[in-house]
C-alpha positions as protocol buffer text, in pm:
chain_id: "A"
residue {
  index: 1
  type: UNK
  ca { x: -519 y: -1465 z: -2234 }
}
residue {
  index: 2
  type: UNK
  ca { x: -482 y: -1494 z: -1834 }
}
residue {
  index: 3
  type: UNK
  ca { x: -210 y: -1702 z: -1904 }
}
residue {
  index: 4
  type: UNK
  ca { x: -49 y: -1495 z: -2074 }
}
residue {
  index: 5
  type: UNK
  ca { x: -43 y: -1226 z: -1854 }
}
residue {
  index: 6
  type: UNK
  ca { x: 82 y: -1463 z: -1550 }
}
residue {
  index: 7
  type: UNK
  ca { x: 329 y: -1532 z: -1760 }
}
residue {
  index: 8
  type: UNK
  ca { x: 406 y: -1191 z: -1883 }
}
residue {
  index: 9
  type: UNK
  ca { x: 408 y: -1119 z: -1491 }
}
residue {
  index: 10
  type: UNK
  ca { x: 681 y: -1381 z: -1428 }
}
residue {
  index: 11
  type: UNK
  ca { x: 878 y: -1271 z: -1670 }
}
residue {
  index: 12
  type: UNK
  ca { x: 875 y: -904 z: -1556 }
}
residue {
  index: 13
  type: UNK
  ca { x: 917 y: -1010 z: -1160 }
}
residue {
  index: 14
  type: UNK
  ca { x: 1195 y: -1288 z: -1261 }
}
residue {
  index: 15
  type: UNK
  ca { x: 1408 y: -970 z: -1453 }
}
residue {
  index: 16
  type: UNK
  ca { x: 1337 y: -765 z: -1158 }
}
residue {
  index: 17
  type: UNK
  ca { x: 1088 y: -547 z: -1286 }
}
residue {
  index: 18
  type: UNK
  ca { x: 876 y: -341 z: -970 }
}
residue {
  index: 19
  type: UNK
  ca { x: 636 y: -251 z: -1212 }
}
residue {
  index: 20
  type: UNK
  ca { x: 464 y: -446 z: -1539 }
}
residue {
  index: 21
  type: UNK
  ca { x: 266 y: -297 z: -1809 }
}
residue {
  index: 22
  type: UNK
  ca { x: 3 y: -495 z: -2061 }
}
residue {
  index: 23
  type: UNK
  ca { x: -152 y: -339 z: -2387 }
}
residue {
  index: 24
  type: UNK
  ca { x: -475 y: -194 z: -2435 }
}
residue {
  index: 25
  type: UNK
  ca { x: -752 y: -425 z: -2331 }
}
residue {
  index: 26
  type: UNK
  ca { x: -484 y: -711 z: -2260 }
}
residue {
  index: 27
  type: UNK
  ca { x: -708 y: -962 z: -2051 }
}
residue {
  index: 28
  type: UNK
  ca { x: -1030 y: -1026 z: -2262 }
}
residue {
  index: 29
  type: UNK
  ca { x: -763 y: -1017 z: -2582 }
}
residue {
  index: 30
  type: UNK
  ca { x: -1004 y: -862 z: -2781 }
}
residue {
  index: 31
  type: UNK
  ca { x: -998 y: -469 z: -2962 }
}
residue {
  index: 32
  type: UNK
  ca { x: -1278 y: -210 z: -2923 }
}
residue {
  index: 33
  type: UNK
  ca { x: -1412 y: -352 z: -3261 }
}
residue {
  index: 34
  type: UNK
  ca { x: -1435 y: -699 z: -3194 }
}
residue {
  index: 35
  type: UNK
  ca { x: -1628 y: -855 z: -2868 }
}
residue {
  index: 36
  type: UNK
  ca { x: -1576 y: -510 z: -2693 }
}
residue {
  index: 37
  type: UNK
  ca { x: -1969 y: -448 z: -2693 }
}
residue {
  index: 38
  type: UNK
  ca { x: -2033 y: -824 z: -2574 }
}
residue {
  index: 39
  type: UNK
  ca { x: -2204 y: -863 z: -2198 }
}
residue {
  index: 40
  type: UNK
  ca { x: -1945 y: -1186 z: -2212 }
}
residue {
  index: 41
  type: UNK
  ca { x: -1650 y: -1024 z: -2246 }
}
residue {
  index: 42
  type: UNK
  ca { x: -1625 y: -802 z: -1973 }
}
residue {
  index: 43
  type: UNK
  ca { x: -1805 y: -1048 z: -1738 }
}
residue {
  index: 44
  type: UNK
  ca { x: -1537 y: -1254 z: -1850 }
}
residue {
  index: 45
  type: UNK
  ca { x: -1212 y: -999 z: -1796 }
}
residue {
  index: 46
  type: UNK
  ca { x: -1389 y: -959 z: -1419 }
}
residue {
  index: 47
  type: UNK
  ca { x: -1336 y: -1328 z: -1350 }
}
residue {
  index: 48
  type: UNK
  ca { x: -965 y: -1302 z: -1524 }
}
residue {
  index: 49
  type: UNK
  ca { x: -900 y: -1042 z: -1256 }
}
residue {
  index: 50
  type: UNK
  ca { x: -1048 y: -1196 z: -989 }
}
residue {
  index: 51
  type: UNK
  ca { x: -838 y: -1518 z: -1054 }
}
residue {
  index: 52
  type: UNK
  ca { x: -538 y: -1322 z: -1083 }
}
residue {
  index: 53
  type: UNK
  ca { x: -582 y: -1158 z: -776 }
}
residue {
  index: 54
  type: UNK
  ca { x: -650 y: -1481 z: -614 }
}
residue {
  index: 55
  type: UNK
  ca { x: -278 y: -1636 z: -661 }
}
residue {
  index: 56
  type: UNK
  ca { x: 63 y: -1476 z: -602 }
}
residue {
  index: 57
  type: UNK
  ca { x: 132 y: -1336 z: -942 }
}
residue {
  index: 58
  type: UNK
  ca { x: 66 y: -937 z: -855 }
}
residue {
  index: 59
  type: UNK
  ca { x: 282 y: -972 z: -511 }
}
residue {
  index: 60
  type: UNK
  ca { x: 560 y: -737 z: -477 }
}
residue {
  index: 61
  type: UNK
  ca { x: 482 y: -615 z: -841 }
}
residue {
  index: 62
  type: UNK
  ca { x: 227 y: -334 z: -960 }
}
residue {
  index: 63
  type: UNK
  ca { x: 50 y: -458 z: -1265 }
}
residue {
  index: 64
  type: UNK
  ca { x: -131 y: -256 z: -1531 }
}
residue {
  index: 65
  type: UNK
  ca { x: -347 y: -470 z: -1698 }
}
residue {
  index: 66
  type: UNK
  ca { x: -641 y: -362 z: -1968 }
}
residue {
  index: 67
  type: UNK
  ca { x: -991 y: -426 z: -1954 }
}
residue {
  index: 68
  type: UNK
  ca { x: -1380 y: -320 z: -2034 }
}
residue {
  index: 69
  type: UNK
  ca { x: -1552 y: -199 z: -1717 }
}
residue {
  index: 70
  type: UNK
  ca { x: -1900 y: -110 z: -1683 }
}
residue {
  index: 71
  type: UNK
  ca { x: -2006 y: 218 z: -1496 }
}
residue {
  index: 72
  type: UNK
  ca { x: -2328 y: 358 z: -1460 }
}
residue {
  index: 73
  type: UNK
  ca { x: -2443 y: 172 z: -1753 }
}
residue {
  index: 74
  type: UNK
  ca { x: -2122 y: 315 z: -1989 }
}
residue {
  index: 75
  type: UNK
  ca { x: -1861 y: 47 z: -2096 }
}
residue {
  index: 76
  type: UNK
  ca { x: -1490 y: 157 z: -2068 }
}
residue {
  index: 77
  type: UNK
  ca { x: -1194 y: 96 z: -2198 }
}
residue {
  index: 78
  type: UNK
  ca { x: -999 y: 93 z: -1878 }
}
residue {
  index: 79
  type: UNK
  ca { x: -623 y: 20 z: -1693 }
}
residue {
  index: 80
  type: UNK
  ca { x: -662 y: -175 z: -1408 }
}
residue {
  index: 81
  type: UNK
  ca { x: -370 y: -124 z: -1137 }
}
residue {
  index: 82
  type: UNK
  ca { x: -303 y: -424 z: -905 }
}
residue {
  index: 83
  type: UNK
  ca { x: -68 y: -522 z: -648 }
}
residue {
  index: 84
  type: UNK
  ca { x: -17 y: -797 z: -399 }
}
């Protein structure tokens, strides 16, 4: 899915969007009844983010993107905002 959301991220920057919005749980690609409960999956969606923030993609352009976070021992269903 990370290429995906690069991709969706060109797209938006290339039509001159400032701002670029992906669905619920967008970078492990998975629903809340699926791998949602999986270790693996948010472990996962933290190295998707971390590669993402690693290039140029977010730069210039706020990015929602969805993912499971841990907190405390409670898995979310969170946004994650991002830029440059």
């Amino acid at each position: 899915n990370l290429a995906r959301v690069k991709s969706s991220i060109s797209i938006a920057k290339g039509r001159g969007a400032r701002y670029r919005v992906g669905p619920e749980l967008e970078l492990p690609g998975y629903g809340c009844e699926d791998h949602f409960l999986e270790l693996d999956t948010t472990e996962h969606s933290w190295e998707s983010l971390a590669d993402l923030l690693s290039g140029d993609e977010t730069d210039d352009i706020v990015c929602d993107v969805g993912m499971p976070v841990i907190h405390g021992g409670v898995r979310y269903n969170c946004r994650v905002f991002v830029l440059n």
